[in-house]
C-alpha positions in Angstrom: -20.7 0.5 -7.8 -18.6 -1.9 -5.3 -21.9 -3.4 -4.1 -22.9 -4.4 -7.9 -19.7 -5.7 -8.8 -19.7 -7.4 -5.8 -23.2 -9.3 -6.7 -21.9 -9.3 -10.0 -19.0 -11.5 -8.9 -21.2 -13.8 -6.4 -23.3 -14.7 -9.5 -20.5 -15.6 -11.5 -18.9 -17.7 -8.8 -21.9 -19.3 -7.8 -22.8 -20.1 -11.0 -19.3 -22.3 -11.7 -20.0 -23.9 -8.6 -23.5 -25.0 -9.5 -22.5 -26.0 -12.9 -19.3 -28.0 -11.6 -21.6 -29.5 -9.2 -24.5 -30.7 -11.9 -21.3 -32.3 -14.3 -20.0 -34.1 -11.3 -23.6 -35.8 -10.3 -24.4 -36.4 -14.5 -24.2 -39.6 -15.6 -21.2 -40.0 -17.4 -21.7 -40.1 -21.8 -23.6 -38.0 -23.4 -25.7 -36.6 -20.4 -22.6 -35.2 -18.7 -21.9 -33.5 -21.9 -24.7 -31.9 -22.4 -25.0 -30.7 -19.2 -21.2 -29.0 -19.3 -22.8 -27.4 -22.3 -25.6 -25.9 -20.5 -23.6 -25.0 -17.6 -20.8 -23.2 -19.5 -23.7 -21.3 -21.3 -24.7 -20.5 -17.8 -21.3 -19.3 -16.8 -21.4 -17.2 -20.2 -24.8 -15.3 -19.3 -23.6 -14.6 -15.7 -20.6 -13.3 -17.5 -22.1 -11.1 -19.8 -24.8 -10.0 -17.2 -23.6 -6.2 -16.9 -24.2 -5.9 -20.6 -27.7 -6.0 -20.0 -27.9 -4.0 -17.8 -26.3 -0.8 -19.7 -28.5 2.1 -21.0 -28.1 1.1 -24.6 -30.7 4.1 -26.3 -28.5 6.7 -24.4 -25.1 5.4 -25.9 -26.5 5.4 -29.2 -27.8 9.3 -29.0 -24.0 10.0 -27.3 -22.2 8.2 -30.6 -20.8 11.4 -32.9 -23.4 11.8 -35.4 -23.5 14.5 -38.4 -24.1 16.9 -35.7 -21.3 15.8 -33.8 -18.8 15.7 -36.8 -20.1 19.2 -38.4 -19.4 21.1 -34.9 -15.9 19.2 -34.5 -15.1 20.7 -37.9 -16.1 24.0 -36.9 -13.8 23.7 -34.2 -10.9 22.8 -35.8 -11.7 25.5 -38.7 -11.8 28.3 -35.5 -9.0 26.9 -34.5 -7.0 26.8 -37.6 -8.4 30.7 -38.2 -7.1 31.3 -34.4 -3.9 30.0 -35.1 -3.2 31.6 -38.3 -3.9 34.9 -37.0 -1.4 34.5 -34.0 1.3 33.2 -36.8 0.7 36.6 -38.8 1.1 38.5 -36.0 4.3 37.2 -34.9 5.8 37.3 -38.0 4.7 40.5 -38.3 6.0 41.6 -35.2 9.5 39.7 -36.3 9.9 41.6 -39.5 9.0 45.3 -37.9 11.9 44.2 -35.6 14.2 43.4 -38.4 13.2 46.4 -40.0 13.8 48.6 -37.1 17.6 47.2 -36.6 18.3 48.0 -40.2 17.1 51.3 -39.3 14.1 51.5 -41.5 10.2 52.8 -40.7 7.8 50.6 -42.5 4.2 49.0 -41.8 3.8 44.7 -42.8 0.9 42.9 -43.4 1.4 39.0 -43.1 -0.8 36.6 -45.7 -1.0 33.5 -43.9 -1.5 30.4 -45.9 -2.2 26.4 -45.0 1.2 24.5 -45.7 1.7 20.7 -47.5 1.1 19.5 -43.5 -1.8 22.0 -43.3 -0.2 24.3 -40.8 -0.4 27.7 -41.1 2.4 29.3 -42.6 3.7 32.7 -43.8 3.0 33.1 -47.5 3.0 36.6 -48.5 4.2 40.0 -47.5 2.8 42.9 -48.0 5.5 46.3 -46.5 4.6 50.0 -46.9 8.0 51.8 -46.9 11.0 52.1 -48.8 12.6 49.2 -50.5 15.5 47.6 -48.5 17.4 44.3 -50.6 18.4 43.7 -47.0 14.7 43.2 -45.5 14.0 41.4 -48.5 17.1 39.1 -48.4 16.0 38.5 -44.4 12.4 37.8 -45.3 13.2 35.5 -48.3 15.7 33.4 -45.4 14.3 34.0 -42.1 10.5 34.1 -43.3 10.5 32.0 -45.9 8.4 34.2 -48.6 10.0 34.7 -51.4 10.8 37.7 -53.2 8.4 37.4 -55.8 5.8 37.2 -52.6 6.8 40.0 -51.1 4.7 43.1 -52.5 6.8 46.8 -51.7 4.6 49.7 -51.3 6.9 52.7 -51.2 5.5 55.9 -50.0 7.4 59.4 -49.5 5.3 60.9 -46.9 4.4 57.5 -44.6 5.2 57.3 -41.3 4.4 54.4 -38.7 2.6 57.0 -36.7 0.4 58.1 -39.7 -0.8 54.6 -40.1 -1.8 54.3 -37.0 -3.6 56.9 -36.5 -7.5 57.1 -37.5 
C-alpha cells in the first residue's frame, strides 16, 4: 500500500514538473494558455488516478440494499423484543420486592409497551394476590402504571410456591 502511494505521489509530482516545464518553454499568448490548460488537466488525471483503479462493481453490491435494510430492521425489532423482555423482568423483580417488604405473597406479570421515544416501558400490571392500596400507590409512583392499569387477581388459596410449581 506504501509502495502504490508512493508511485502514486511520483506521478503527481512529476506530472507538475513536466507541465511547469512545457508553460515555461510555450510561447507566450494564447499557446502558453492553452498549454497550462492541458497541463492542469494532466495534473487533475494524475490526481484522480486511484479512482480508477478502485473495484467499483464490488462497492455497488456492498451499498445497503432492500436486503440490507430488511435484516437491519430485524435487528433492531430483536432487539427492541430483547430489551423489552429484560425491562419486564426487572420491573417485575422490583415489585415482588416491594411486595415482599410490605409483607405480602403475590405473583406480577409486567405488559411492556413502546413509549413516545419508542423505548420500552412498563404499561400494565397484572398481580395475583390480595389487594394492597400500598402496592398500588408504589406501582402508580415508582412504576409508573396507573391504577386503572394495574389488573388485581385476588385468590384465597394462592401461594408463590403453587405457581411455581408445574
Amino acid at each position: 500500500m506504501i509502495q502504490g502511494a508512493r508511485q502514486w505521489l511520483l506521478g503527481v509530482v512529476l506530472t507538475a514538473f513536466a507541465g511547469g516545464l512545457a508553460r515555461q518553454l510555450a510561447p507566450k499568448g494564447r499557446e502558453r494558455a492553452l498549454v497550462g490548460l492541458v497541463c492542469g488537466l494532466l495534473l487533475t488525471l494524475a490526481l484522480l488516478e486511484p479512482l480508477a483503479e478502485l473495484e467499483w462493481a464490488a462497492a455497488a453490491r456492498d451499498w445497503p440494499g432492500p436486503a440490507q435494510a430488511a435484516l437491519a430492521e430485524s435487528y433492531r425489532q430483536e432487539g427492541q423484543a430483547a430489551l423489552s423482555a429484560v425491562i419486564a423482568e426487572k420491573t417485575e423483580a422490583y415489585i415482588l420486592d416491594k411486595a415482599d417488604r410490605l409483607g405480602l405473597r403475590c405473583a406480577v406479570e409486567v405488559a411492556v409497551s413502546a413509549g413516545e421515544s419508542g423505548i420500552p416501558l412498563p404499561d400494565a400490571v397484572t398481580i395475583r394476590g390480595g389487594y394492597s392500596a400500598a402496592l398500588a400507590a408504589c406501582i402508580e409512583e415508582e412504576v409508573g402504571v396507573p391504577p386503572e392499569k394495574q389488573i388485581w387477581l385476588e385468590e384465597e388459596t394462592w401461594t408463590r410456591e403453587s405457581e411455581q410449581s408445574p
